[in-house]
C-alpha positions as CSV (number, residue, x, y, z in Angstrom):
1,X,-23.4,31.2,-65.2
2,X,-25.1,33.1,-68.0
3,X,-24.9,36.8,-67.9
4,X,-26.7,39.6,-69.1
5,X,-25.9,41.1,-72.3
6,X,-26.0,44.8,-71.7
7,X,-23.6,43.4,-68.4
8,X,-21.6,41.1,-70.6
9,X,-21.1,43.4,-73.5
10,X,-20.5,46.9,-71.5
11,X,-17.5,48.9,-73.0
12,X,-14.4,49.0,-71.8
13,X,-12.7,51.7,-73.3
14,X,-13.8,55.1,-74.4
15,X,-13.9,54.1,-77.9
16,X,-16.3,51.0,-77.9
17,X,-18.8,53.5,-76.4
18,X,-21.5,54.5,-78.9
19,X,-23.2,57.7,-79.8
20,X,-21.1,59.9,-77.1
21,X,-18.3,60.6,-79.1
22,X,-18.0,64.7,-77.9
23,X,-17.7,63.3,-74.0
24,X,-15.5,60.0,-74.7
25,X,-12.5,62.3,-76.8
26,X,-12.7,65.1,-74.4
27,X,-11.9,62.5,-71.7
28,X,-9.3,61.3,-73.1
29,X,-7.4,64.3,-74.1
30,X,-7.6,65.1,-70.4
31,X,-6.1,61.6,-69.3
32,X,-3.5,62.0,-72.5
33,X,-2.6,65.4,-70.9
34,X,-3.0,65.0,-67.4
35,X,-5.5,67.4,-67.1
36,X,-7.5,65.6,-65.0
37,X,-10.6,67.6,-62.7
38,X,-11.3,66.8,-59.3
39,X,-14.8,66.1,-59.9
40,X,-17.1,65.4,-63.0
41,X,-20.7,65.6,-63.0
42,X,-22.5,62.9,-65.7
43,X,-25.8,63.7,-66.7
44,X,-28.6,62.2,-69.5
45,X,-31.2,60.0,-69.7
46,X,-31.1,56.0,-68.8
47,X,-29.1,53.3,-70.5
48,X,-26.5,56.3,-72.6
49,X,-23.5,55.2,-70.9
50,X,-23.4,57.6,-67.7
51,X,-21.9,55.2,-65.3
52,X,-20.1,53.3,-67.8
53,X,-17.8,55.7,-68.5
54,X,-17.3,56.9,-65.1
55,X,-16.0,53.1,-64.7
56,X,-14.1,53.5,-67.6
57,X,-12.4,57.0,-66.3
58,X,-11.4,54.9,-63.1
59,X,-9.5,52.7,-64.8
60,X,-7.6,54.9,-67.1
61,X,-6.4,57.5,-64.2
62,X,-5.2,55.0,-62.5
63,X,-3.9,52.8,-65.3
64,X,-0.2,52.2,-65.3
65,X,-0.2,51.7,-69.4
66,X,-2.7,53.8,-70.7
67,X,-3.1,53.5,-74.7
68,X,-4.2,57.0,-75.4
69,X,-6.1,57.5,-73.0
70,X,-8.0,54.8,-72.9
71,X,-6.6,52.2,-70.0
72,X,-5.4,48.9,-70.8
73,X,-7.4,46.4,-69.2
74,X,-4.1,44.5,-68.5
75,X,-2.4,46.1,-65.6
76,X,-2.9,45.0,-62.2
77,X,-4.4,48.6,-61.0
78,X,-7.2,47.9,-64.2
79,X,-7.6,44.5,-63.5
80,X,-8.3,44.7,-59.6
81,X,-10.5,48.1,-60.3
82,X,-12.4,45.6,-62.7
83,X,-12.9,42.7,-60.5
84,X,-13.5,44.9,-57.5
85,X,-10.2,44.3,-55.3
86,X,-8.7,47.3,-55.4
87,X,-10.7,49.5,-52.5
88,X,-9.6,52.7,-53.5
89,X,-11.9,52.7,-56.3
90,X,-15.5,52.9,-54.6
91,X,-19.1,52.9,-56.7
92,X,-21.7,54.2,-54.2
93,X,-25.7,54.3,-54.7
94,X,-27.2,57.6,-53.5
95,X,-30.5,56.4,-53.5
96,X,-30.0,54.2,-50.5
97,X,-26.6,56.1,-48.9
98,X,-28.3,59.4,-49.3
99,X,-27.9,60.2,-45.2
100,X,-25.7,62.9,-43.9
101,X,-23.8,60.0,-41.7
102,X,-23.1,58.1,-44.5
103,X,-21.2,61.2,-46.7
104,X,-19.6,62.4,-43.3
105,X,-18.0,58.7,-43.1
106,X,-17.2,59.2,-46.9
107,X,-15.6,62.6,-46.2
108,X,-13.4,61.1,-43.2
109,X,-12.1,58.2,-45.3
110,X,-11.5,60.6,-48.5
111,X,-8.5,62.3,-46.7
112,X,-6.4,59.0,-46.9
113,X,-4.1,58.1,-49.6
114,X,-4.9,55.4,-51.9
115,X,-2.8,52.4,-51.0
116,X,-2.6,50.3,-54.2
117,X,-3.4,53.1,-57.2
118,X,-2.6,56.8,-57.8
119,X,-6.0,58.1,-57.0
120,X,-8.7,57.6,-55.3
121,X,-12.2,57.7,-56.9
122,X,-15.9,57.6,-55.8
123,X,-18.2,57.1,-58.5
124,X,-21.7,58.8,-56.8
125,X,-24.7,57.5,-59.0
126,X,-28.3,58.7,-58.3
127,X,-26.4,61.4,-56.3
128,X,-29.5,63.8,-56.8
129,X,-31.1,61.3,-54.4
130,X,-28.9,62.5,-51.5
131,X,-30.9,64.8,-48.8
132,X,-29.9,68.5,-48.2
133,X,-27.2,67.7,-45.2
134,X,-25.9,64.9,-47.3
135,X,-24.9,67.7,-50.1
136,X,-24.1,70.4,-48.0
137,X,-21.6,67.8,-46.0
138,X,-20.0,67.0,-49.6
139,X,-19.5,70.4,-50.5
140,X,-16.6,70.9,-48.6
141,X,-14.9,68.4,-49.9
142,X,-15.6,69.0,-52.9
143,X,-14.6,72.8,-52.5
144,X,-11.2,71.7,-51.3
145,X,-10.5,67.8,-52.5
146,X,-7.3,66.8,-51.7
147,X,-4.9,65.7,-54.4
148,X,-5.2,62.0,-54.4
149,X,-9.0,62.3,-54.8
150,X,-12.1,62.4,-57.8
151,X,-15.6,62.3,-57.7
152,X,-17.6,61.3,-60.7
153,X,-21.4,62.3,-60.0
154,X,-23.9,60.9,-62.1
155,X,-27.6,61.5,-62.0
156,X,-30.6,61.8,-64.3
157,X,-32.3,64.6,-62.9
158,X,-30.3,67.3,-63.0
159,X,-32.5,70.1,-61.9
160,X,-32.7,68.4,-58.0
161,X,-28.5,68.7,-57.9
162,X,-27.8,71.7,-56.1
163,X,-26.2,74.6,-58.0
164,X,-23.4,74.8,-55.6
165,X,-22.5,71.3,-56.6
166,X,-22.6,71.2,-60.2
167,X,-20.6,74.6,-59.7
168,X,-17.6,72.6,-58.7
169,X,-17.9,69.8,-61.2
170,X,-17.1,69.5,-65.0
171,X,-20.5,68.3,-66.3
172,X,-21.3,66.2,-69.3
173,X,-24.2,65.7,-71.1
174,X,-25.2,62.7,-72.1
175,X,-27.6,63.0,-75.2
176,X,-29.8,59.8,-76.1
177,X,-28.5,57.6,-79.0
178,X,-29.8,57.2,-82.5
179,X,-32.1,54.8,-83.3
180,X,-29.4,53.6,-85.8
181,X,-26.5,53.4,-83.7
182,X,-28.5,51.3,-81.7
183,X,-29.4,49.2,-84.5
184,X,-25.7,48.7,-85.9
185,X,-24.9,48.0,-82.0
186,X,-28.0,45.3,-81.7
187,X,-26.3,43.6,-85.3
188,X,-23.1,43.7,-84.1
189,X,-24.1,41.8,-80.5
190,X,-26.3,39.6,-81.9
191,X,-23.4,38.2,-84.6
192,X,-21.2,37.6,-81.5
193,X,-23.8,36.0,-79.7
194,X,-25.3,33.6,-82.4
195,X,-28.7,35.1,-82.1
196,X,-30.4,35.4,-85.7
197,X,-31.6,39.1,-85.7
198,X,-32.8,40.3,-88.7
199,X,-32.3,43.6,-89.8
200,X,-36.5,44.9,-89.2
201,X,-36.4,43.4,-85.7
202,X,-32.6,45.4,-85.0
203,X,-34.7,48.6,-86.3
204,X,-38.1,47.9,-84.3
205,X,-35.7,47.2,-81.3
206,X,-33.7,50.6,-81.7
207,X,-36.7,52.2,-81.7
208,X,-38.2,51.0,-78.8
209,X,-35.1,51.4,-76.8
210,X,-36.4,55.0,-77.0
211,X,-32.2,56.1,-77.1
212,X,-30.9,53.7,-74.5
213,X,-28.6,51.3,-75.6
214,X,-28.6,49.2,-72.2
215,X,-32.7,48.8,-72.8
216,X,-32.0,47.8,-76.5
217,X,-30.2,45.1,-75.1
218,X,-32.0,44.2,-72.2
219,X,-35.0,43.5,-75.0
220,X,-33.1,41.8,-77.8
221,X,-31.7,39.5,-74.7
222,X,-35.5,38.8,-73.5
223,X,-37.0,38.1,-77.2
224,X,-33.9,35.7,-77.8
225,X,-34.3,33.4,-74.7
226,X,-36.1,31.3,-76.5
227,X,-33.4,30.5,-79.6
228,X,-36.0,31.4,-82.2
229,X,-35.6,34.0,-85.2
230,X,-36.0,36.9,-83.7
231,X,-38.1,39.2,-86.4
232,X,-41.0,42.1,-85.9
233,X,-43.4,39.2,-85.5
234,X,-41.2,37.7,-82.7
235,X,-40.8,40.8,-80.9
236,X,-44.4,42.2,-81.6
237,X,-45.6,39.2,-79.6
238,X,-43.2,38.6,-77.0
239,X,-43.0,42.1,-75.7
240,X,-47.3,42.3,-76.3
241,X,-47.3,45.1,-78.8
242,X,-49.9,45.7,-81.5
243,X,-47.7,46.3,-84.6
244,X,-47.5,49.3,-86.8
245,X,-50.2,47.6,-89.6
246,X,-52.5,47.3,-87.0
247,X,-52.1,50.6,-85.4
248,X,-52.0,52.4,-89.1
249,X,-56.1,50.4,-89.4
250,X,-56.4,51.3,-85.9
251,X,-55.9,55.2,-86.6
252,X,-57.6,55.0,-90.1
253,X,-61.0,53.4,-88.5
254,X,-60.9,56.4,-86.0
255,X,-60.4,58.8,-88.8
256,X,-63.6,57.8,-90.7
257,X,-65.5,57.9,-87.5
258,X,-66.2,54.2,-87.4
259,X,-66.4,53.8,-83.9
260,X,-68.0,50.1,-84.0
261,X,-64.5,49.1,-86.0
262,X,-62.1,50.4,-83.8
263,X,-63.6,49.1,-80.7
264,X,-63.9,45.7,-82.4
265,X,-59.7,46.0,-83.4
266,X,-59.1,46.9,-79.8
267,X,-61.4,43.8,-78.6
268,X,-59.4,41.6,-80.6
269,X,-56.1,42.7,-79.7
270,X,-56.6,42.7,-76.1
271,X,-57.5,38.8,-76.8
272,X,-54.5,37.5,-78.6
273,X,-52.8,40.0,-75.2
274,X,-51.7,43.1,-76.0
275,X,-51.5,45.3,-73.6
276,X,-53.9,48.8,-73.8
277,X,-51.1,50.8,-72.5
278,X,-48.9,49.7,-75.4
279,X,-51.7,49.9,-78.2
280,X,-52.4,53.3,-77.1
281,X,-48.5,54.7,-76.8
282,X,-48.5,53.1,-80.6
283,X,-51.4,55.2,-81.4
284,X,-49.9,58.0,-79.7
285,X,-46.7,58.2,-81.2
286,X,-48.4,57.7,-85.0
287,X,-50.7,60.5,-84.0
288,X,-47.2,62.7,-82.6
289,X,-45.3,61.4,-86.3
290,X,-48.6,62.3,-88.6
291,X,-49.1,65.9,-86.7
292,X,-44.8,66.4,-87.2
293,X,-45.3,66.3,-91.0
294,X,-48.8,68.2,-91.3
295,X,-47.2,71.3,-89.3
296,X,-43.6,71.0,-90.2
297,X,-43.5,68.9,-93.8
298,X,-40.0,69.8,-94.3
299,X,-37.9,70.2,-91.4
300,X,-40.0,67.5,-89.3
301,X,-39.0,64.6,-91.1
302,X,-35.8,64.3,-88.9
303,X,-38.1,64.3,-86.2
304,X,-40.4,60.9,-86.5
305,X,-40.0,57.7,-85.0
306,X,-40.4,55.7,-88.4
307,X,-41.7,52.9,-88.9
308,X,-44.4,53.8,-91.4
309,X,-44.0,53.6,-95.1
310,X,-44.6,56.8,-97.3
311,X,-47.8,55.7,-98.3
312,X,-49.5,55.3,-95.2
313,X,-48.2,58.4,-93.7
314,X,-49.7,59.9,-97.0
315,X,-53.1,58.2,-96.7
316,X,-53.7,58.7,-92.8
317,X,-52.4,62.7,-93.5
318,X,-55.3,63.5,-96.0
319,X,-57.8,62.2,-93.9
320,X,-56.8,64.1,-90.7
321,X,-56.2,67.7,-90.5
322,X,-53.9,69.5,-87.5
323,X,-56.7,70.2,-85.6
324,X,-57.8,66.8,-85.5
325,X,-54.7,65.1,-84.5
326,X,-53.7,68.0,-81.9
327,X,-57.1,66.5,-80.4
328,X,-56.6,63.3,-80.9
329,X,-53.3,63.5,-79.7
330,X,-54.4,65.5,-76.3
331,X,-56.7,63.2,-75.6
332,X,-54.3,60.1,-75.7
333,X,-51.5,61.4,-73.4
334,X,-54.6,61.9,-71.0
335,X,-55.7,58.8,-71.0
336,X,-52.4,57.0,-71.2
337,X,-51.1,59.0,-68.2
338,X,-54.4,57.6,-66.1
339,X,-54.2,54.4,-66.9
340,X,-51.5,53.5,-64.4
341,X,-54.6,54.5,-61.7
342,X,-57.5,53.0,-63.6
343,X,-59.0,49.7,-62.5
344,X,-60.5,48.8,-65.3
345,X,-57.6,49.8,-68.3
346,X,-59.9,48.1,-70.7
347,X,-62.7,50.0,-70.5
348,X,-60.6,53.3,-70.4
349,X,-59.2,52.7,-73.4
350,X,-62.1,52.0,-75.0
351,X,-63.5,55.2,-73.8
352,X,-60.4,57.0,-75.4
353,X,-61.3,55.5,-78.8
354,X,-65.1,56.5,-78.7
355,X,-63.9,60.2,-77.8
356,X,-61.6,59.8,-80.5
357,X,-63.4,58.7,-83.0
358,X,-66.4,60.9,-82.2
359,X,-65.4,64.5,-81.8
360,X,-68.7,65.5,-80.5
361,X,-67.5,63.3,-77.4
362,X,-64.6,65.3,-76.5
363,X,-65.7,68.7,-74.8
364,X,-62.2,69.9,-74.2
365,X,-61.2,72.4,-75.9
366,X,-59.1,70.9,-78.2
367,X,-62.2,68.7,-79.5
368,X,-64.1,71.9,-79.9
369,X,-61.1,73.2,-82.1
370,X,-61.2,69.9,-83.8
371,X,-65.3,70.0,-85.1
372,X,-64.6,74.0,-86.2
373,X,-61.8,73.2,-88.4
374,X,-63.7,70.5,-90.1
375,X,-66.3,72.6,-90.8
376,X,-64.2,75.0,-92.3
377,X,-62.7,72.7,-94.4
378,X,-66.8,71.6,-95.6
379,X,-67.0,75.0,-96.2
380,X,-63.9,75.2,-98.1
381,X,-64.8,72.4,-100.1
382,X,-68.8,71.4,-100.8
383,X,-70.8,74.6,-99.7
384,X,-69.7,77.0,-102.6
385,X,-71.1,74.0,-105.4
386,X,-74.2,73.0,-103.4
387,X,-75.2,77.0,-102.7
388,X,-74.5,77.0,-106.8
389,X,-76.4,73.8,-107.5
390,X,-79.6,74.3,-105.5
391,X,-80.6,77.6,-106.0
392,X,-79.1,79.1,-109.8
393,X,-81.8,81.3,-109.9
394,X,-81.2,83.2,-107.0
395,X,-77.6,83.9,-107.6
396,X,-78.2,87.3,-110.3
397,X,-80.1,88.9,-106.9
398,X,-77.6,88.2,-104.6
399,X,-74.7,89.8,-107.1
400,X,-76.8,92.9,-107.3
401,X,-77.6,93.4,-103.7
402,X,-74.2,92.5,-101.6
403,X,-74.9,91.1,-98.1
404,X,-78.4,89.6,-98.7
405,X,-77.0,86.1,-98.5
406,X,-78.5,83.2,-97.9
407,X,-81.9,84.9,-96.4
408,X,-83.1,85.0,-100.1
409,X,-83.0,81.5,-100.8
410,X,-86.1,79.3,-100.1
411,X,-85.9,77.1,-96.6
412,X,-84.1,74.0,-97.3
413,X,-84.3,71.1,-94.9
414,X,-80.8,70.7,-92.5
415,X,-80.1,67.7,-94.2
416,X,-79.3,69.9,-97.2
417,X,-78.1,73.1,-96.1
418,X,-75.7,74.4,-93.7
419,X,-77.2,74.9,-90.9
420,X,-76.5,78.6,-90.9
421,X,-78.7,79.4,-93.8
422,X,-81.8,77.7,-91.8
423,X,-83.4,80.1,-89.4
424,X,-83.3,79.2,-85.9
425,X,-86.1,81.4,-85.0
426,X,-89.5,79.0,-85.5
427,X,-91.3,82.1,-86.8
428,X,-90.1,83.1,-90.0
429,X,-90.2,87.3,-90.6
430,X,-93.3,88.4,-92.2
431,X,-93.1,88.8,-95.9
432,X,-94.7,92.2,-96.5
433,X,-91.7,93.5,-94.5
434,X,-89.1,92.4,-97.2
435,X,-88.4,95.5,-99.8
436,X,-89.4,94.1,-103.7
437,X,-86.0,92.1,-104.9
438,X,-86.5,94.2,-108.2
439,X,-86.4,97.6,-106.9
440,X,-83.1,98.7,-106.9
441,X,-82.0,99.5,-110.9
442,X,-79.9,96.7,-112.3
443,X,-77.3,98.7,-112.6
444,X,-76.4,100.0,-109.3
445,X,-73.1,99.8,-107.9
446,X,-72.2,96.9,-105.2
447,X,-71.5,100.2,-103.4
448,X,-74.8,101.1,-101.0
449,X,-75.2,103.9,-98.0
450,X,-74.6,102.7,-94.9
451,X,-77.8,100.5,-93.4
452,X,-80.0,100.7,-96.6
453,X,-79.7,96.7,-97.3
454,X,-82.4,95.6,-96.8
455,X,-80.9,92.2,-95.9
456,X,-80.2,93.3,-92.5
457,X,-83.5,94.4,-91.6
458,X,-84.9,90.3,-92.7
459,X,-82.1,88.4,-91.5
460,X,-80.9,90.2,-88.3
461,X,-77.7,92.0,-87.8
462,X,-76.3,88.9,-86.4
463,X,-77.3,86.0,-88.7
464,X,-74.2,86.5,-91.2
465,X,-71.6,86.3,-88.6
466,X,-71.2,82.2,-88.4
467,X,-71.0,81.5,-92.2
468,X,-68.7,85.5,-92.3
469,X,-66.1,83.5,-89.8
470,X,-65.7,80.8,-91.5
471,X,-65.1,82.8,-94.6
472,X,-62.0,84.5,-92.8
473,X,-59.3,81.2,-92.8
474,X,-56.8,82.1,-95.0
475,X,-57.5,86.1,-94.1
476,X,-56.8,85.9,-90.6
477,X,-54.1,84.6,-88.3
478,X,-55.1,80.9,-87.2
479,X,-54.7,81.5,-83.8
480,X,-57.7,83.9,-83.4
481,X,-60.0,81.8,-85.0
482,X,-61.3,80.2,-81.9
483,X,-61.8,83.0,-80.6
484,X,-63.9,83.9,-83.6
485,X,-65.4,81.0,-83.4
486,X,-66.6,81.1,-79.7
487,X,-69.9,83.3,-79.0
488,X,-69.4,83.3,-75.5
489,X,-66.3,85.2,-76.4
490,X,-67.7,87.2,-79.5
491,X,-70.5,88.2,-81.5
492,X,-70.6,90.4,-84.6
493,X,-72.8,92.8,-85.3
494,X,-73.2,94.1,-89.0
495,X,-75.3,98.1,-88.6
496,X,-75.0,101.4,-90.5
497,X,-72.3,99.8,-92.8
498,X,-70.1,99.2,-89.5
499,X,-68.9,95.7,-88.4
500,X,-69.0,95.6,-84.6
501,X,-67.3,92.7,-82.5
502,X,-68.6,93.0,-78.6
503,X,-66.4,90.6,-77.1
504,X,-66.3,89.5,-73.1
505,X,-63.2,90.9,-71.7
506,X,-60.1,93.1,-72.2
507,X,-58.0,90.6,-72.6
508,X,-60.1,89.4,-75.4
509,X,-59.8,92.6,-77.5
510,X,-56.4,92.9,-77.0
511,X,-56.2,89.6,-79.2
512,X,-58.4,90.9,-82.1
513,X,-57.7,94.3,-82.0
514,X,-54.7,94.3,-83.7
515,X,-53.8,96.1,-87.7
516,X,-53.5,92.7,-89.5
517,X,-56.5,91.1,-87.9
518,X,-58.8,94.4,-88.3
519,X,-57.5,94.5,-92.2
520,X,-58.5,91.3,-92.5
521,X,-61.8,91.6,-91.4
522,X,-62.2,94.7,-93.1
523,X,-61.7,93.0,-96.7
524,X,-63.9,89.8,-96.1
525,X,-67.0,92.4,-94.7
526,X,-66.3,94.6,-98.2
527,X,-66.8,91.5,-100.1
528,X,-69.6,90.5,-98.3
529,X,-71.9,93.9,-98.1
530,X,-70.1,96.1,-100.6
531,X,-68.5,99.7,-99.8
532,X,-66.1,100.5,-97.5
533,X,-66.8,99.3,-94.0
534,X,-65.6,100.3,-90.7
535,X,-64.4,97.6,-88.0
536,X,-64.1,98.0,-84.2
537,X,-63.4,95.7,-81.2
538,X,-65.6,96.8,-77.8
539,X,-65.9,95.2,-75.0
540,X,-69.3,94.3,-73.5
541,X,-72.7,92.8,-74.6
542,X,-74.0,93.8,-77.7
543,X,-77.0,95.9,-78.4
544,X,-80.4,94.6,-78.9
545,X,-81.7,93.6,-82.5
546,X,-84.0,96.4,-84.2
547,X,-86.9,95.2,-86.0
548,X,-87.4,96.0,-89.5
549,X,-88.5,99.7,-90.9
550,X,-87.2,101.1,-87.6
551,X,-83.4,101.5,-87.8
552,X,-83.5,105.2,-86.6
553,X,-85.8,104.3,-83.3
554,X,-84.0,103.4,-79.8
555,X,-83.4,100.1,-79.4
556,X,-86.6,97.9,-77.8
557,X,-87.1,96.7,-74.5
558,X,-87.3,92.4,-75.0
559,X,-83.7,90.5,-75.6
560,X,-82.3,90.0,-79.0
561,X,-83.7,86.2,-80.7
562,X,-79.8,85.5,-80.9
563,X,-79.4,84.6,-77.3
564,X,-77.8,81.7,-75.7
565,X,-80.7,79.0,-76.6
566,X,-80.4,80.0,-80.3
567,X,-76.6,78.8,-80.0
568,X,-76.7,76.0,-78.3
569,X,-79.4,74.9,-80.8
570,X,-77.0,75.6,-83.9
571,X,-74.0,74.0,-81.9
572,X,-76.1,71.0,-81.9
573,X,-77.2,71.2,-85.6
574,X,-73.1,72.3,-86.4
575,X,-72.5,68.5,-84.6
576,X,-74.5,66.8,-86.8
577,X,-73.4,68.2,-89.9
578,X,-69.8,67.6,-89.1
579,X,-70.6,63.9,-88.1
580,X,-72.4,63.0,-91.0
């Protein structure tokens, strides 16, 4: 009768257990020593050897020629502990004996000596599956066990085992194995078995296994069945996966916003039968291994799944900033945790790669995130060339008078400007309220008296403060910056040489108004209007606009132009700017 591997090849001794070498030697000093504790407590993840070497323990306390500590596996006490005829020795399932009657019975029968071995042992797996009167009727025992008796406890969920019961236990951790012990395990099998395993499909296997040894063998036994090579390919298609090349073009199509490509990659992958689930956990852990070495490049490298060559780690990294895959990979573990309740998992996924590849899709948060920090890396790149490029003449003005900006250039369609520098207002300010550009002396100090540029009066007070924030990266912490970014949140106000922000609650001026952030904003509104500026963080809504040539009158009556419409209609032009 055949038998499964991960049955047919489970350790029998402490040291053909792999990857939990600090709990197999403490074990067996303790059986070496006789220092033996009434009860142990295993804990750790699936498939690391939990119940294993609770078996294992059973044996060598009660083995009559132990071989440093490990048991024999050739005395009668090992051999009918083994095979299950000794009675003393007693494996029990919490998650179907987790009633109070069944521990009481368990309690009551404790109390007797073992008959054929030294001590008796209950191995308890799944015991954090036991109900409340179930624990608290194996407390007692376990408070005062009786010399004959252990209990070896073995769950993984720690946190639902009561603290009065992992009081009274030694407990173990068991930590997941590497991905190449598993391997050199998987090689090792698969030469006793006669199964041709190459060495790729023994490292695509370990890392699927995901640290379980037990799964690593439970999927090396069901891509062998049918006697073939068993390679990447083999595996790729028996357990329906899409393959790291595919998933790398998958990833690339999404970065270059070619949503028509991706969609057509999915469409042919769910035909030859991979399953959605699987392509997007592939996309999700690229996404989790590419973000890893954008945010920590040196120390993260331990950290990845592998899998990916150098080159198309490189590649993918270039064209996808932190922002991007934080987004990218938020949306993912959304969708992948829904799928189990969709029904339709096709079209779901497909809906996760349109919002991925189109950020203006995503309305989270993170997708907002995601469209500022590409526009900040435009502006880092192309804006300072095309300002430079389309209007040279205007440049000796805008060096002479600090803070006029981009109002003095002539209106450019949105196809060619940032959408910052194109009014939003339909009615352009009248000309005969702009001051002569050649009346201040050419040699006049950047510095000015506060609220004599004349820029403010024709552009607004407001107008600089999109293209000012995304002049701050690199000047301010990055963690403010969406809240720089956000005008529901805050709007800056540029009057009498002063740079207001009003922002919307306490809790938001707490966050900005702090010495390195004010400092910061200080310098980058120097080098925009000249002098020496003051900054200040208050909270509430900002004073209206004043029109030109009448800074010393009270404010007027109507709302300032810069209201809610006016942003929404720049969000929408921002969109279409980062998209194209």
């Amino acid at each position: 009768m055949y038998q499964a591997l991960y049955r047919k090849w489970r350790p029998r001794t402490f040291d053909d257990v792999v990857g939990q070498s600090h709990i197999t030697e403490t074990l067996k000093r303790q059986v070496a020593g006789d220092r033996l504790s009434h009860a142990y407590l295993f804990t750790g993840t699936r498939g690391t050897g939990k119940t294993t070497c609770a078996k294992i323990l059973a044996r060598a306390v009660n083995c009559q020629h132990p071989v440093d500590g490990n048991p024999c596996n050739a005395c009668p006490a090992c051999l009918g502990i083994e095979n299950g005829s000794i009675l003393d020795v007693l494996e029990l399932d919490a998650a179907s004996n987790n009633g109070v009657d069944q521990v009481r019975a368990l309690r009551d029968e404790a109390v007797y000596t073992p008959a054929a071995v030294r001590k008796r042992v209950y191995i308890v797996d799944e015991v954090h599956m036991l109900s409340t009167p179930a624990f608290n009727a194996l407390l007692k025992i376990l408070e005062e066990p009786p010399a004959h008796l252990m209990f070896i406890l073995a769950t993984t969920e720690l946190h639902k085992v009561p603290a009065t019961i992992k009081s009274r236990c030694q407990q173990f951790s068991f930590k997941r194995i590497l991905p190449g012990q598993i391997a050199q395990r998987l090689s090792y099998v698969a030469g006793q078995e006669g199964i041709d395993l190459t060495a790729e499909g023994a490292a695509l296997l370990a890392r699927l296994a995901d640290g379980g040894l037990r799964d690593a063998l439970s999927l090396l036994d069901q891509c062998s069945g049918g006697g073939q090579r068993v390679d990447e390919g083999t595996i790729l298609d028996t357990l329906g996966l899409a393959g790291n090349l595919e998933t790398a073009g998958l990833m690339e199509r999404m970065a270059e916003h070619d949503t028509a490509a991706a969609l057509e990659t999915l469409s042919r992958l769910y035909a030859n039968g991979k399953d959605v689930g699987a392509v997007l956990g592939e996309l999700s852990s690229l996404a989790r291994d590419l973000l890893l070495r954008k945010t920590a490049p040196r120390g993260g490298s331990a950290l990845l799944t592998g899998g990916y060559d150098e080159e198309t780690m490189r590649r993918l990294g270039e064209k996808l900033s932190a922002q991007r895959l934080l987004q990218m990979l938020t949306v993912l573990q959304a969708a992948t945790a829904d799928l189990s309740r969709s029904s339709n998992r096709r079209t779901d996924a497909e809906l996760c790669l349109i919002r991925l590849s189109d950020e203006r899709l995503d309305e989270s948060f993170a997708g907002l995130a995601a469209r500022v920090a590409s526009l900040e890396e435009r502006l880092a790149q192309g804006v300072p060339a095309h300002r430079v490029e389309t209007a040279p003449a205007e440049r000796a003005p805008r060096e002479e008078t600090p803070g006029e900006g981009a109002e003095q250039r002539p209106p450019a369609a949105p196809e060619d400007a940032p959408p910052w520098e194109v009014e939003p207002a339909p009615a352009p300010a009248p000309a005969e309220e702009r001051p002569a550009p050649a009346a201040p002396a050419p040699e006049r100090p950047p510095e000015r008296p506060a609220g004599s540029a004349p820029a403010e009066s024709a552009v607004g007070d407001r107008a600089f403060w999109p293209s000012f924030v995304a002049g701050l990266k690199g000047r301010v912490p990055p963690t403010v910056m969406p809240y720089l970014n956000n005008p529901a949140k805050v709007r800056g106000v540029w009057r009498n040489g002063r740079l207001t922000l009003w922002v919307d609650s306490e809790f938001t001026r707490s966050m900005l108004n702090k010495p390195a952030i004010l400092e910061g904003l200080t310098r980058s509104a120097a080098a925009l209007f000249g002098g020496e500026p003051q900054v200040s963080v208050v909270t509430g809504e900002p004073p209206q606009e004043q029109p030109a040539g009448q800074e010393a009158a009270p404010p007027p009556a109507e709302a300032p132009r810069d209201g809610l419409d006016d942003l929404l209609a720049f969000g929408e032009r921002f969109d279409n700017i980062i998209i194209q």
